[in-house]
N, C-alpha and C positions, 0 to 999 in steps of 0.2 A: 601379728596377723589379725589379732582382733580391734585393734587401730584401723587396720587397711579395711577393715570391713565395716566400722563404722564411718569413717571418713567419703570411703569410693565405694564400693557395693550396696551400701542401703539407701545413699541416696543415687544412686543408678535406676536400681531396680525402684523405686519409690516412683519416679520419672520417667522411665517406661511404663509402668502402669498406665500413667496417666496419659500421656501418649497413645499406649495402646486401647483407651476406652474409647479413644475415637476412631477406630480402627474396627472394620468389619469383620466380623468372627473367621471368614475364610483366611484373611492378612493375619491376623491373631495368633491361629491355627499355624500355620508354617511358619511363622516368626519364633513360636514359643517351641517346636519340635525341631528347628535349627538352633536356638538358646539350650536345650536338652545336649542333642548331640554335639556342641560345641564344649559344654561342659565334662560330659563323658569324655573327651576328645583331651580337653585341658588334665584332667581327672589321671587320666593314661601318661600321657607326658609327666606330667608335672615330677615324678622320682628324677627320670634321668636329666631333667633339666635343674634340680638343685644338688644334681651330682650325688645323691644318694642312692646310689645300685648297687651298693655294695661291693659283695663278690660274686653278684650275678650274672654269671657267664651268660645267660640267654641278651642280656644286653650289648648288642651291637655299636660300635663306634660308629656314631653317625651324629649329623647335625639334628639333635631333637627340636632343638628350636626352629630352622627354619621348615621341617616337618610340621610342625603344631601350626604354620600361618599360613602353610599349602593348603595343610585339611581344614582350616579355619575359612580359608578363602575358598575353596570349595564349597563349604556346604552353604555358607551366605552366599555365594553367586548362585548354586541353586535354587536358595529361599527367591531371590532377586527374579530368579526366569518363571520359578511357578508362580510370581504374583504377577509378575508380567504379563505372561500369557493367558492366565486367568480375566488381567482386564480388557484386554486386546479378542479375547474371544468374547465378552460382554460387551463392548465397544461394537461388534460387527452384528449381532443380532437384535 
């Protein structure tokens, strides 16, 4: 794990930084509270998807993984429509 984080996550997150310095505090803002709750989201999944549930009854047999890319796809096309429509209502005035 600590390979996969020095390899893929530090230079990610290194790169979005940078990225997002050029990026308006309002884009910023609901990028980095979609980055959040996508994390929480991962965070939650993440037992039953390395099959570690033990003998936790309250876990349901279900597809955890394509659950995680529904709600992962959800809240980025969110992010996606309030930036959208943020510039579209800046665009008209």
């Amino acid at each position: 794990i600590a390979v996969a984080h020095d390899v893929l996550f530090d230079p990610a997150v290194s790169l979005a930084g940078r990225i997002g310095s050029n990026l308006s505090t309002w884009i910023r803002t609901v990028v980095f509270v979609a980055a959040v709750v996508s994390g929480s989201l991962a965070l939650v999944a993440l037992p039953p998807l390395l099959g570690e549930g033990g003998d936790n009854a309250s876990l349901l047999p279900r597809d955890y993984s394509a659950g995680l890319l529904v709600s992962l796809g959800v809240v980025w096309g969110a992010a996606a429509v309030a930036i959208a429509v943020r510039r579209l209502a800046r665009g008209r005035s």
